[in-house]
PDB file of N, CA, C, O and CB in Angstrom:
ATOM      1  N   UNK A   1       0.856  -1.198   0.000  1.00  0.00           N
ATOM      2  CA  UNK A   1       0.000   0.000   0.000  1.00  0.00           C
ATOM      3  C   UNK A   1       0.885   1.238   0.000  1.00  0.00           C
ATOM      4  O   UNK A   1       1.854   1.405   0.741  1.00  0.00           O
ATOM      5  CB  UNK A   1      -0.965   0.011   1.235  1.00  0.00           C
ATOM      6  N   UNK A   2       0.414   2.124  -0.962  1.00  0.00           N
ATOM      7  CA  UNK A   2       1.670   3.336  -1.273  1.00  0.00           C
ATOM      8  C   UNK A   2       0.629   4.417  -0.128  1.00  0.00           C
ATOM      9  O   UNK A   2      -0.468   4.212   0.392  1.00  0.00           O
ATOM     10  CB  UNK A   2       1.941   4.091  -3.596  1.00  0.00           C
ATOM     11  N   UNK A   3       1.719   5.759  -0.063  1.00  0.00           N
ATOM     12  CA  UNK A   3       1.455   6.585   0.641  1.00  0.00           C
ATOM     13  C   UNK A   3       0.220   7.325   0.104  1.00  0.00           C
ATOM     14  O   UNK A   3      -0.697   7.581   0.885  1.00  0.00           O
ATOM     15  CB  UNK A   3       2.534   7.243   0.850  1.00  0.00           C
ATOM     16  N   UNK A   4       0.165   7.599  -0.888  1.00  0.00           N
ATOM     17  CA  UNK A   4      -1.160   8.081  -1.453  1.00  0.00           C
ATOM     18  C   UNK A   4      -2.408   7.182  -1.167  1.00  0.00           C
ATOM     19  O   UNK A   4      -3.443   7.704  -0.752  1.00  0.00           O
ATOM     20  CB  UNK A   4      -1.021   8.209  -2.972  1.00  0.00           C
ATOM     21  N   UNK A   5      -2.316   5.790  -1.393  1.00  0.00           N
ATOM     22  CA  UNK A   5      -3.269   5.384  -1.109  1.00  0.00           C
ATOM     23  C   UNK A   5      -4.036   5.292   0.013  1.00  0.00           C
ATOM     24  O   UNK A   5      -5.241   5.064   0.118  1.00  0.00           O
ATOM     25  CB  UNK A   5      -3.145   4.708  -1.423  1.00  0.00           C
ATOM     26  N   UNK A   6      -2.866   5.579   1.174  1.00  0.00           N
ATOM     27  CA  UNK A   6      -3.026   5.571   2.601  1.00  0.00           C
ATOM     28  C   UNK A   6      -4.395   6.754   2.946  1.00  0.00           C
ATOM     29  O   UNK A   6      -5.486   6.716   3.517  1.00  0.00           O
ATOM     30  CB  UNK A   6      -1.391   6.034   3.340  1.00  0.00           C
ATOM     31  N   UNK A   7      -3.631   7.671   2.278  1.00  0.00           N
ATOM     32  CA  UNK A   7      -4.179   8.722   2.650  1.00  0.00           C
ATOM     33  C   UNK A   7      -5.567   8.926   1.608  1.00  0.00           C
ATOM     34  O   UNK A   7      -6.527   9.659   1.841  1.00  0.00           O
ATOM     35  CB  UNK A   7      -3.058   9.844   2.640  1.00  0.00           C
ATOM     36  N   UNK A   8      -5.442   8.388   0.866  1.00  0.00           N
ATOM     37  CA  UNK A   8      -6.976   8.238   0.175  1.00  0.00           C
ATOM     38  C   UNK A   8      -7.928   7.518   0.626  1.00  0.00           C
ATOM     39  O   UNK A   8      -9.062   7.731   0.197  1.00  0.00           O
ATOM     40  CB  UNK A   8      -7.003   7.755  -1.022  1.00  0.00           C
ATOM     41  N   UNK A   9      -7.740   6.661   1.438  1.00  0.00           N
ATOM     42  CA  UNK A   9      -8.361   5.805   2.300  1.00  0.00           C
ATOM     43  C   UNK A   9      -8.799   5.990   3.695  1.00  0.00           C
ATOM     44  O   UNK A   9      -9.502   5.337   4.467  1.00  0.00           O
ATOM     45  CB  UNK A   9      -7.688   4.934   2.321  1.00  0.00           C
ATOM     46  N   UNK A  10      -8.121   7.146   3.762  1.00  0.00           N
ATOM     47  CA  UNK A  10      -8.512   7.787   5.288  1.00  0.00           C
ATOM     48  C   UNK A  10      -9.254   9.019   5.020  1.00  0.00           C
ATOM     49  O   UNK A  10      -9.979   9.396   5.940  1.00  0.00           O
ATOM     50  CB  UNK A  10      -7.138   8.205   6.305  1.00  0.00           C
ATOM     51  N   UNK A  11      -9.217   9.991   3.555  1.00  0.00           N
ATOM     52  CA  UNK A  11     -10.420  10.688   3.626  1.00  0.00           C
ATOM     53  C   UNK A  11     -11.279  10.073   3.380  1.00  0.00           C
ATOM     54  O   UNK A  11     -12.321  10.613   3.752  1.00  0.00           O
ATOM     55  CB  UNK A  11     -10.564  11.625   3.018  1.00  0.00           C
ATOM     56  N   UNK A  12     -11.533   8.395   2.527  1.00  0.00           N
ATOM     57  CA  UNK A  12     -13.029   8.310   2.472  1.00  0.00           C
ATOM     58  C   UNK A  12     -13.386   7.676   3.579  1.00  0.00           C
ATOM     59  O   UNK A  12     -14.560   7.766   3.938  1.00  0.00           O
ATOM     60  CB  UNK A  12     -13.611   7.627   1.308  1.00  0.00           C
ATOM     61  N   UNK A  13     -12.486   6.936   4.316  1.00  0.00           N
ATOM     62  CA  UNK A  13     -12.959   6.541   6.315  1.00  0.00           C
ATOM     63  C   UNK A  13     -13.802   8.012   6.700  1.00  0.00           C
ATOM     64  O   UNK A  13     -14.922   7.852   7.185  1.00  0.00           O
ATOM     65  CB  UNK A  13     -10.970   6.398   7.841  1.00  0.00           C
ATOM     66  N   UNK A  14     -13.514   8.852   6.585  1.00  0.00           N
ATOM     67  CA  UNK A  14     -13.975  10.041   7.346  1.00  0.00           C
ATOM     68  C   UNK A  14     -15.691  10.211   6.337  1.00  0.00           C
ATOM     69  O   UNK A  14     -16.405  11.198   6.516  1.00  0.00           O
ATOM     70  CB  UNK A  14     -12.535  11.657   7.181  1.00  0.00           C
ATOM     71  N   UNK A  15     -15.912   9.573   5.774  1.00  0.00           N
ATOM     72  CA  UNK A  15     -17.057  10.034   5.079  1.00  0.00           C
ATOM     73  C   UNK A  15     -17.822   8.678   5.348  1.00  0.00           C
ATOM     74  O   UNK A  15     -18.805   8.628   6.087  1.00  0.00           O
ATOM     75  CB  UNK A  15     -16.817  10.540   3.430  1.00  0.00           C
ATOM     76  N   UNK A  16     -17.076   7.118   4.413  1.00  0.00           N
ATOM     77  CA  UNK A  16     -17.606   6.241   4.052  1.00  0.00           C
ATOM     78  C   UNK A  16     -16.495   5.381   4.834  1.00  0.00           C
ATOM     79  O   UNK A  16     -15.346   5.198   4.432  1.00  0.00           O
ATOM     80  CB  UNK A  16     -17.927   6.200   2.590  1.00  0.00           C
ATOM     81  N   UNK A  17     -17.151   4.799   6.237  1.00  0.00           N
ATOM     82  CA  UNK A  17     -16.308   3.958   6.806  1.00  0.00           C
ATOM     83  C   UNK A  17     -16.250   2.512   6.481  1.00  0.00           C
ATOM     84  O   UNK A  17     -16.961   1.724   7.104  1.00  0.00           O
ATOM     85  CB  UNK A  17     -16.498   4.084   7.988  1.00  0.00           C
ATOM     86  N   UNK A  18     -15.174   1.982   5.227  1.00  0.00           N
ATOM     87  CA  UNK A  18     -14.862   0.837   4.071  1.00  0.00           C
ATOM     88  C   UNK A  18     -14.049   0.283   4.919  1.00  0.00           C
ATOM     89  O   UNK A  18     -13.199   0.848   5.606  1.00  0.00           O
ATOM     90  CB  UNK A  18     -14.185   1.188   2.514  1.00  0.00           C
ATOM     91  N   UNK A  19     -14.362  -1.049   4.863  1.00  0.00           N
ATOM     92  CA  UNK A  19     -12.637  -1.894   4.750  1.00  0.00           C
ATOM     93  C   UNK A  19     -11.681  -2.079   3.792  1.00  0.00           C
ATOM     94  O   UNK A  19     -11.916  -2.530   2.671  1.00  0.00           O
ATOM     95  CB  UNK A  19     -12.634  -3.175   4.918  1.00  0.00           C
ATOM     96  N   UNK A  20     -10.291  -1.644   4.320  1.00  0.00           N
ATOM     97  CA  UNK A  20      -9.499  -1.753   3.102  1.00  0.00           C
ATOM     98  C   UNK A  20      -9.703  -2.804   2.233  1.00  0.00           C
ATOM     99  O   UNK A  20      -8.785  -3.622   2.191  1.00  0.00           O
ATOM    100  CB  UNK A  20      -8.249  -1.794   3.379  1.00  0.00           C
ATOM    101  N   UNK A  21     -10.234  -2.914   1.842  1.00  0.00           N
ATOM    102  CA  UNK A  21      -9.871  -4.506   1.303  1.00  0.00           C
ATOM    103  C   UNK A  21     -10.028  -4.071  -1.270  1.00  0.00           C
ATOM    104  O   UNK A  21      -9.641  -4.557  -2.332  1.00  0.00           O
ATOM    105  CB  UNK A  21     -12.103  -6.240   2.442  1.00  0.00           C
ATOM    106  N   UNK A  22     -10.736  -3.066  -0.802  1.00  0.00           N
ATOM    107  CA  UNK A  22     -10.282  -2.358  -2.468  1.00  0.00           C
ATOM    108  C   UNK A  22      -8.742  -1.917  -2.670  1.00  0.00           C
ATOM    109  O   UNK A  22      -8.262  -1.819  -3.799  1.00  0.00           O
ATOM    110  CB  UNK A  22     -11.203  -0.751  -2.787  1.00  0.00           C
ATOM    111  N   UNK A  23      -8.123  -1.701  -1.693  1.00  0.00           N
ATOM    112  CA  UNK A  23      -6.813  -1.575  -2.034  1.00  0.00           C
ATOM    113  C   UNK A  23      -5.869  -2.496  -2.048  1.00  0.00           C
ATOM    114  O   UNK A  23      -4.724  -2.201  -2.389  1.00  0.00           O
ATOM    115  CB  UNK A  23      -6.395  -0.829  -1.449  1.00  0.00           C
TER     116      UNK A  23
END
């Protein structure tokens, strides 16, 4: 998991709480 993705994944936690599991 790259750094961008990290952090793309934590603004949509803040909206749409996903499990990583698309990345």
């Amino acid at each position: 998991m790259t750094t961008c993705s990290y952090y793309s994944y934590l603004l949509l936690a803040c909206c749409i709480p996903l499990p990583p599991t698309y990345l």
